[in-house]
N, C-alpha and C positions, 0 to 999 in steps of 0.2 A: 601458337598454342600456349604459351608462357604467358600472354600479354593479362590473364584475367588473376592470374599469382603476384604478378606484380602489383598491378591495382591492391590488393589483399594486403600488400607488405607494405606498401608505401602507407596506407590507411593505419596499417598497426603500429607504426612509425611516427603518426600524425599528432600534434601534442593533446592530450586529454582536456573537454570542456573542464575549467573549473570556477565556480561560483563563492569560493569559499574565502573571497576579500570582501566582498559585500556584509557587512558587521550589520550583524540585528543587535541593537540595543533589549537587555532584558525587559521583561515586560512588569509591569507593574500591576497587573489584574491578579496577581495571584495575593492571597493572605497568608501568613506564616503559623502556623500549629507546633506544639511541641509532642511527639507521642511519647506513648506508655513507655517502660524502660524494655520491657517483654517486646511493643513493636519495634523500636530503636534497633534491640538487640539480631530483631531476622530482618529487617532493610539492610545493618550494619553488615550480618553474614550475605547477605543476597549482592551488596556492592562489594565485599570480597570476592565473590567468584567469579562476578562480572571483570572486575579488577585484574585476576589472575588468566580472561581468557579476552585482554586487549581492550575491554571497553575506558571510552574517556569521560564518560557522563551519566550519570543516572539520577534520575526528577521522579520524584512519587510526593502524588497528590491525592487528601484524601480529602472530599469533597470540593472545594475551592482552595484549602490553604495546601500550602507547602508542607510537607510533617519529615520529609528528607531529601537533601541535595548530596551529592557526591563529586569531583571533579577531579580527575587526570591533574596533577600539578603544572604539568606542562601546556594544559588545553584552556582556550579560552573559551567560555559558556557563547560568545555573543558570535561565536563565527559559526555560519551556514554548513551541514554537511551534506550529504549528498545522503539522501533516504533509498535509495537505488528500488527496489520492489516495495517498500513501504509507500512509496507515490501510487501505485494500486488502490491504495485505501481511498481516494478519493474519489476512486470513479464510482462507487456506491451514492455522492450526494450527489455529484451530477445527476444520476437517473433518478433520484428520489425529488430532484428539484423540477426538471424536467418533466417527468409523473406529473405533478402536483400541477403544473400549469398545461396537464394538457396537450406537451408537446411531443410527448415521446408515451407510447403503450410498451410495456417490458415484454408483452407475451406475443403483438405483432409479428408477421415476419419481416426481419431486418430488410429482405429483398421489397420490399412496398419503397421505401423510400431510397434503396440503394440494389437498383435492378441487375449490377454490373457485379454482385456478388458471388463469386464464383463457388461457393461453398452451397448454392442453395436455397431453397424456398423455404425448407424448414428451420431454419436459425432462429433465433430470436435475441435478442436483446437483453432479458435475464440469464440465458444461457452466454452470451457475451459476460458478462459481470459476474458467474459462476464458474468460467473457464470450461464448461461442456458443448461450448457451440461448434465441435469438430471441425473448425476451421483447422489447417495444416499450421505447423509451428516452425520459423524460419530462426533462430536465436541470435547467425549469425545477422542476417540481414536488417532486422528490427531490434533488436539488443545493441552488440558490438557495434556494430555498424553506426550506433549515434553516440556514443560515448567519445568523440574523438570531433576536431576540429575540421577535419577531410572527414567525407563521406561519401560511397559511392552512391547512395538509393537516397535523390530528391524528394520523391515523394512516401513515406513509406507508408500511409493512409493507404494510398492507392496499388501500394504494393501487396498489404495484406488485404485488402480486397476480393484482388486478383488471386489470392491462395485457394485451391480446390478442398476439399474435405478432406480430413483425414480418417475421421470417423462419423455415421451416423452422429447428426443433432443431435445432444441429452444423452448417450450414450456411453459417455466416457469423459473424465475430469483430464485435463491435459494442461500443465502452469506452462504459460509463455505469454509475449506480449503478442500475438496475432490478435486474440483477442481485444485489448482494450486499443489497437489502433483502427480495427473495424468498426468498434465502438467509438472509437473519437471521430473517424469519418460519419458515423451515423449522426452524432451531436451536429456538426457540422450543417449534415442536410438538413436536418430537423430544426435546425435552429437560424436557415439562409446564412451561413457562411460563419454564425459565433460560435469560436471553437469551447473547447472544454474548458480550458484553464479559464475564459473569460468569464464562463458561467460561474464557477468558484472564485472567479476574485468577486464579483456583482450579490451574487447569493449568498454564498458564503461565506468565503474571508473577511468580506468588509464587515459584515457586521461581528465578527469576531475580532476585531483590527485582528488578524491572519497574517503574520511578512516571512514572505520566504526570497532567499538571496537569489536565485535566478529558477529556471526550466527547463533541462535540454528540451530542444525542437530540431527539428529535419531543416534540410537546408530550405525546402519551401514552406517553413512558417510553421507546420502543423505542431504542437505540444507531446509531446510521450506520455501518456498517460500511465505507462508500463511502471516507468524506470524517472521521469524527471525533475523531482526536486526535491531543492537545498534549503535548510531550512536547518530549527533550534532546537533541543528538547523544549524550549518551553513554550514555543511555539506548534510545535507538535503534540504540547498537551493538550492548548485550546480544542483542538478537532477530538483527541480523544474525548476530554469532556462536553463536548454537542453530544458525542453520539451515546455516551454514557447516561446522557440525562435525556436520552430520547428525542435529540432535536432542540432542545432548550439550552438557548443562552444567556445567564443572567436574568433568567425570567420572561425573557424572550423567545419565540417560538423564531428561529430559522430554518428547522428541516420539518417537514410534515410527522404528524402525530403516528407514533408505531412504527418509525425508521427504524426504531435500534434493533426490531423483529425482525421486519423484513430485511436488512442490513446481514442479518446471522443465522437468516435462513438456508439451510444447505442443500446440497440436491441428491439425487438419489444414487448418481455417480460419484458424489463426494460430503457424505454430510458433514465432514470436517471443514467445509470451504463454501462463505457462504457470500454476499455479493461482495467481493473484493476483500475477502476478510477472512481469515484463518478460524477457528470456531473451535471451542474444549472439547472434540467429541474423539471418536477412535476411527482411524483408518482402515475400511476394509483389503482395497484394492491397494497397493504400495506399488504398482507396476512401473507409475509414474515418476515415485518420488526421488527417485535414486539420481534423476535428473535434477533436481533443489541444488541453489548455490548452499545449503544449510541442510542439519541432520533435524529430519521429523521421523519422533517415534513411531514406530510401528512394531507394537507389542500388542495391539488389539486392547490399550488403556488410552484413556482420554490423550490428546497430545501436548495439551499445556501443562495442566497438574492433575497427575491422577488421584486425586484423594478428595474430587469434590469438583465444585464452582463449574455448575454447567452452563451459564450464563458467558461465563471469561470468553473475550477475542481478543486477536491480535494483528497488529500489520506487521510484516518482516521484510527487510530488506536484504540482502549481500553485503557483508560484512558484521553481522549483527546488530542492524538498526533494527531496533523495535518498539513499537507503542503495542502496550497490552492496557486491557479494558476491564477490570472486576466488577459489573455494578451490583454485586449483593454484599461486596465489601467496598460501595462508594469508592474505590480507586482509581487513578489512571499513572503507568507509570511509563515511562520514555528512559531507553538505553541506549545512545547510540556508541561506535564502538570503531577502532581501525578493524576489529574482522580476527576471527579464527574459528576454522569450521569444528572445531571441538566442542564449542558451546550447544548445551542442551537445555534449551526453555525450559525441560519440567524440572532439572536441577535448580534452574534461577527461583521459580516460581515456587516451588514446594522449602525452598528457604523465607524467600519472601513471606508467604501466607501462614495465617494458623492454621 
């Protein structure tokens, strides 16, 4: 009767994947800007609070150049961190990429190409990348469970599969990674066996030169789309800036035209949460959220900055990684942070912004 606790402890025991020797050299794409003394002065207070609630980094860019950097004295800019739920943010190009050539319908049902779905015939694919496809949410099993060197669940593609509903399809927003590993099985089939990550390094990263220091993946190969990877602020501003300039790189078109819409489209069980992306809007239903490794307002006021910018998204991770997204003030700014759940984004933000 003991034998499934043990299993449980020896895994908690097991040493933690870490990626954070693999040194990204800084990148060179960025141009340098000087701001106003007025912007200086709220970057200035906005890395003071960051500052006081454990962050090591904060990058703000206001259309291509640099206009502020900050750094932890102790911290080196060029080593990888672990973006923990911030990695969510890119399951939105995956399907925008996949869209685009035809290989994947967002509004299908996921069951057409993945019949073994135990959640169903009504799922779909954008409700996968919305977090409403009431698949059941396992945290320990798909979360914990791959953070660590030992792992009990080889395949966890096929373990979230296997998950029955929790709730009716579209019915109710629910954050966990059941979601995008149903979703990464789905890439999978749809694309004869090339997983997610590879579609993003081919699609996406390369043409951004993209380096990120490694991936968690399951002991059979599959990538986490949830939770896996390490990577730069400034490298994590690249992606914010595609989606900030709607797909456009350098003048370059690599995400199909009107990503940055459909990307921060929400859904009616959560218009805060829109594919794989956090959205400036107000929370009605908070049932959820008390479950968040982080505090999201729920005052019934926008949840990044209540005094405007309905356009702003964000990716967030555990520990306060974050890429926020302003495009009606041309911004992209990246925080990453060792973590304290006292940080509140519309504090950062409403110092940040005029």
């Amino acid at each position: 009767m003991h034998r499934p606790v043990l299993l449980l402890t020896l895994a908690a025991c097991s040493p933690r994947i870490d990626f954070g020797d693999q040194a990204i050299p800084l990148t060179e794409v960025w141009g340098q800007a000087t701001p106003s003394d007025e912007a200086l002065a709220r970057y200035q207070s906005a890395a003071d609070y960051a500052e006081e609630h454990r962050a090591v980094e904060m990058l703000v860019l206001h259309g291509s150049d640099v206009v502020f950097e900050w750094t932890r004295e102790d911290y080196d800019p060029t080593t990888p961190r672990h973006l923990f739920s911030g990695t969510k943010s890119f399951g939105c190009a995956v399907g925008e990429v996949l869209g685009a050539q035809d290989r994947l319908d967002l509004d299908a049902p996921v069951a057409d190409a993945l019949p073994s779905l135990a959640a169903g015939r009504d799922v779909t694919a954008r409700q996968l990348l919305q977090f409403t496809s009431g698949v059941a949410q396992d945290k320990r099993a798909l979360t914990k469970d791959g953070l660590r060197e030992e792992q009990r669940i080889d395949d966890k593609y096929a373990y979230a599969v296997g998950l029955d509903a929790a709730w009716p399809a579209g019915s109710h927003f629910e954050y966990g990674s059941s979601h995008l590993s149903v979703f990464g099985a789905l890439v999978e089939e749809v694309t004869d066996g090339e997983d997610a990550v590879a579609v993003l390094d081919a699609e996406v990263f390369a043409p951004l030169d993209f380096r990120y220091g490694g991936w968690h993946r399951d002991p059979d190969g599959h990538p986490m789309l949830a939770y896996g990877a390490w990577t730069t602020a400034h490298e994590w501003a690249k992606y914010g800036v595609l989606l900030r300039d709607d797909g456009l790189w350098q003048g370059q078109r690599v995400l199909p035209e009107g990503v940055r819409e459909r990307c921060t489209s929400g859904s009616v069980a959560n218009p805060a949460y829109g594919h794989t992306l956090w959205l400036n809007q107000p929370i009605e239903d908070t049932s959820t959220l008390a479950k968040l490794p982080w505090t999201i307002a729920t005052d019934g006021e926008p949840i990044l900055h209540p005094g405007g910018y309905p356009d702003a998204f964000a990716a967030a991770g555990f520990g306060d990684q974050r890429l926020y997204v302003f495009p009606s003030e041309d911004l992209v700014v990246v925080l990453l942070s060792d973590g304290s759940l006292r940080f509140r984004d519309r504090e950062f933000a409403t110092r940040l912004l005029p």
